[in-house]
N, CA and C atoms as a LAMMPS dump frame, in Angstrom:
ITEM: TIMESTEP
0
ITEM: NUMBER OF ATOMS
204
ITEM: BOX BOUNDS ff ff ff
-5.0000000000000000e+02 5.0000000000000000e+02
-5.0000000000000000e+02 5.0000000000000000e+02
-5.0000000000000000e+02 5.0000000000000000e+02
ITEM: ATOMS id mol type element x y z
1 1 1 N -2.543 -28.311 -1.781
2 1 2 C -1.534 -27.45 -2.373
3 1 3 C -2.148 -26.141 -2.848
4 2 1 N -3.221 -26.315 -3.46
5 2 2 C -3.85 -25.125 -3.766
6 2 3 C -4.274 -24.329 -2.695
7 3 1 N -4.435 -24.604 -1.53
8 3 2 C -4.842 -23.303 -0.319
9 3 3 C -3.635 -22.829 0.058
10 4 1 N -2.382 -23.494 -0.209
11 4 2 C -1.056 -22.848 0.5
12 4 3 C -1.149 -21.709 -0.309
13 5 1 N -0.947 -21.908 -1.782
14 5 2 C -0.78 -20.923 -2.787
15 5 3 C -1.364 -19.903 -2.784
16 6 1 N -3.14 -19.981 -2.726
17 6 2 C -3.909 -18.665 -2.152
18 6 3 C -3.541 -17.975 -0.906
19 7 1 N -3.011 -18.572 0.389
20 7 2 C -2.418 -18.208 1.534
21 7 3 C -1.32 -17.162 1.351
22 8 1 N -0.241 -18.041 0.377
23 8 2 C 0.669 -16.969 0.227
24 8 3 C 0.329 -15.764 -0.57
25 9 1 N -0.576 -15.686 -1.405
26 9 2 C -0.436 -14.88 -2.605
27 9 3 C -1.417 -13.712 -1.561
28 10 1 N -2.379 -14.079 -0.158
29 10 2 C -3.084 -13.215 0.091
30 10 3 C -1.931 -12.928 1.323
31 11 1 N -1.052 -13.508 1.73
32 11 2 C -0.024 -12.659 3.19
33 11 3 C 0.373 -11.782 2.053
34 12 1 N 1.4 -12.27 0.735
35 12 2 C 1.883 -11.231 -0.182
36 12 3 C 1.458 -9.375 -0.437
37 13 1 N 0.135 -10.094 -1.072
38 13 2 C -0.546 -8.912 -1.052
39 13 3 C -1.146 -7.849 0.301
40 14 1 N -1.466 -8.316 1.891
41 14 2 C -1.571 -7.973 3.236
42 14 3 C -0.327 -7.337 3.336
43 15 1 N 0.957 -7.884 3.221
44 15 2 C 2.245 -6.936 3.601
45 15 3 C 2.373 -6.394 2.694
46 16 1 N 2.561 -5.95 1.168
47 16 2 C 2.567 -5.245 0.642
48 16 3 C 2.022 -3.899 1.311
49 17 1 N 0.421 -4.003 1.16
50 17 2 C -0.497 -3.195 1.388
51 17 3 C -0.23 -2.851 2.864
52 18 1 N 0.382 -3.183 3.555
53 18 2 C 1.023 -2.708 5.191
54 18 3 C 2.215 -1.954 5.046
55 19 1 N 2.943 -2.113 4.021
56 19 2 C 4.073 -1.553 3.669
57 19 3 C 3.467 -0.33 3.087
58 20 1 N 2.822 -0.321 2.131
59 20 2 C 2.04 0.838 1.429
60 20 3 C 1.483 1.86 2.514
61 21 1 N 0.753 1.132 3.275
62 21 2 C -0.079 2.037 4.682
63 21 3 C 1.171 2.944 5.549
64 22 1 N 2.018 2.193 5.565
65 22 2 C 3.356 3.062 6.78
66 22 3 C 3.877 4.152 5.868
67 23 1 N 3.972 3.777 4.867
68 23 2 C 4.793 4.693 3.558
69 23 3 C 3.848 5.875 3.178
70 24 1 N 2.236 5.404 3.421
71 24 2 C 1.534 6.899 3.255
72 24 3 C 1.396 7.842 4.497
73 25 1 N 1.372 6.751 5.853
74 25 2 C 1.351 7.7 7.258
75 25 3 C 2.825 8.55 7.624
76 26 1 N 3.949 7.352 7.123
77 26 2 C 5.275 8.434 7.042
78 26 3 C 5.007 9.525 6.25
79 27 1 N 4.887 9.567 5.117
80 27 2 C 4.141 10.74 3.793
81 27 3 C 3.545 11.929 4.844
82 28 1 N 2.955 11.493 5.213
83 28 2 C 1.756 13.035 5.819
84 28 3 C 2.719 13.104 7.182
85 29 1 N 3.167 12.39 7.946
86 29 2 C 4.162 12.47 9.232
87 29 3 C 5.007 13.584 8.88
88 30 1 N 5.952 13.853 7.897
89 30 2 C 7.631 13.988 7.882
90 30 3 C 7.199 14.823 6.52
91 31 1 N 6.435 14.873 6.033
92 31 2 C 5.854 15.936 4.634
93 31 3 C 4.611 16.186 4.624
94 32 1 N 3.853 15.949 4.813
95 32 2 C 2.512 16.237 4.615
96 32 3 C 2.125 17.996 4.763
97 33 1 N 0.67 18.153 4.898
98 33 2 C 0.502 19.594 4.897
99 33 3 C 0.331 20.47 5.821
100 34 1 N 0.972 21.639 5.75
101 34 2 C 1.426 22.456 7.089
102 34 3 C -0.117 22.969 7.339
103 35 1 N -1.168 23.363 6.3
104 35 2 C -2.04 23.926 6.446
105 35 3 C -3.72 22.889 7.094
106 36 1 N -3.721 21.92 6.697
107 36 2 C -4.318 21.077 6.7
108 36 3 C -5.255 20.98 6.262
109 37 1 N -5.481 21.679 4.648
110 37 2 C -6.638 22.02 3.868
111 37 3 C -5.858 20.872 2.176
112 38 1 N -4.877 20.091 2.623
113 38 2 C -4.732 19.051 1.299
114 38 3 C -5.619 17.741 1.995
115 39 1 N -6.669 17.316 0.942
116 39 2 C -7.257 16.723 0.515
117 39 3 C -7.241 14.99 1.236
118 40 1 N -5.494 14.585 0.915
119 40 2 C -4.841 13.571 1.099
120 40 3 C -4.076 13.814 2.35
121 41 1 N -3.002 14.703 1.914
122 41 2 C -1.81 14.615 3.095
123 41 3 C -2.369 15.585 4.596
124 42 1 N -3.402 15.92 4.708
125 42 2 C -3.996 16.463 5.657
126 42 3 C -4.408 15.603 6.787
127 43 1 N -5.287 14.526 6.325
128 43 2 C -5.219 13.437 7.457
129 43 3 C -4.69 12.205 7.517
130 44 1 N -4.065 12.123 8.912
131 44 2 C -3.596 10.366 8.812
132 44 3 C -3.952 9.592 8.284
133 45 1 N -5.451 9.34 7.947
134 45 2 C -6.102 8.468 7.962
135 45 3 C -6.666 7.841 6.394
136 46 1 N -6.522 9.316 5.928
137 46 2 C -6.611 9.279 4.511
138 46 3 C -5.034 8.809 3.598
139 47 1 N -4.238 9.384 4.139
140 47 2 C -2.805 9.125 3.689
141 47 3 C -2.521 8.015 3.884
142 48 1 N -2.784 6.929 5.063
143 48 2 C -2.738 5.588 5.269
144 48 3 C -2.955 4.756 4.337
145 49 1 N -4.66 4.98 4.356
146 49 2 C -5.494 4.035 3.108
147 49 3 C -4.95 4.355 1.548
148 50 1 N -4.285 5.686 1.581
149 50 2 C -4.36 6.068 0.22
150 50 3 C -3.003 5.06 0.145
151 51 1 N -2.272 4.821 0.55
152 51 2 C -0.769 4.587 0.51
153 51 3 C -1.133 2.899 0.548
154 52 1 N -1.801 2.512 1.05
155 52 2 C -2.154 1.048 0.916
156 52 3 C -2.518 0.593 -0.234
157 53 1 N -4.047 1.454 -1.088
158 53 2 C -4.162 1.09 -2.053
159 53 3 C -3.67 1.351 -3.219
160 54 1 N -2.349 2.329 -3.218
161 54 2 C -1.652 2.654 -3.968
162 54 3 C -0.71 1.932 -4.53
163 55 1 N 0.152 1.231 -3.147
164 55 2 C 0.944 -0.222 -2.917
165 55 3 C -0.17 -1.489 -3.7
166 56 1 N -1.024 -1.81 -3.302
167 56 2 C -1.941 -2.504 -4.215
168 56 3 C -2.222 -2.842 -5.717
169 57 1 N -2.206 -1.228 -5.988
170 57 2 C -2.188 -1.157 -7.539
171 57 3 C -1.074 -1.075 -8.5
172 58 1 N 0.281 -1.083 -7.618
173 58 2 C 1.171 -1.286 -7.861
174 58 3 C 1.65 -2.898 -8.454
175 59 1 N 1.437 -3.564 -7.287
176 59 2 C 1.734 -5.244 -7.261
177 59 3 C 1.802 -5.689 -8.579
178 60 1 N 0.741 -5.797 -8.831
179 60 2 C 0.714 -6.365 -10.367
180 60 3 C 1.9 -5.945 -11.259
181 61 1 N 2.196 -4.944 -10.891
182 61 2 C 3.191 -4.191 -12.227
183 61 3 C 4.657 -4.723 -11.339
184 62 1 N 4.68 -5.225 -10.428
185 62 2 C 5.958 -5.982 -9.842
186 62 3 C 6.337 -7.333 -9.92
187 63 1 N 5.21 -7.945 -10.406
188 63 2 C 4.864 -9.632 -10.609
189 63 3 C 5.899 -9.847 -11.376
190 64 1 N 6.757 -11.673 -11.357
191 64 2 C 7.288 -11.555 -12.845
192 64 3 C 6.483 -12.231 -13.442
193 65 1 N 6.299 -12.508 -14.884
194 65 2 C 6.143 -13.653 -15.624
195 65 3 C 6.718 -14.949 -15.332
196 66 1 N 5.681 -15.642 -15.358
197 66 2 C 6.348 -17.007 -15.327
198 66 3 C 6.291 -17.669 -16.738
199 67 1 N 7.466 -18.005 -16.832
200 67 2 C 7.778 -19.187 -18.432
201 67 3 C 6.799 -20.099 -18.02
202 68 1 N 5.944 -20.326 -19.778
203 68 2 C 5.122 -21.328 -20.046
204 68 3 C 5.716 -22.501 -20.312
């Protein structure tokens, strides 16, 4: 029972963080920078990862509490 639980809690966190990744490559796609001297929204590649671990550091603050 205990490996299902780690299983889910690590797909959880994998799609999150896949959701995060599309949401930073849309970001620089459809807005990003016309000039290509921003930092972030300049490359795909950076906007990806940034958007993943952004989604990441998010999670926690989406969790509920569970009653003791």
């Amino acid at each position: 029972m205990e490996g299902r639980v780690k299983i889910g809690t690590w797909l959880w966190r994998s799609g999150f963080a896949l959701i995060g990744g599309t949401a930073g490559f849309a970001y620089y796609y459809y807005i990003g920078c016309q000039t290509g001297t921003c930092p972030i929204t300049g490359n795909p590649w950076i906007s990806t990862v940034y958007g993943g671990v952004l989604a990441l550091l998010i999670l926690p603050l989406l969790r509920r509490k569970q009653p003791r």
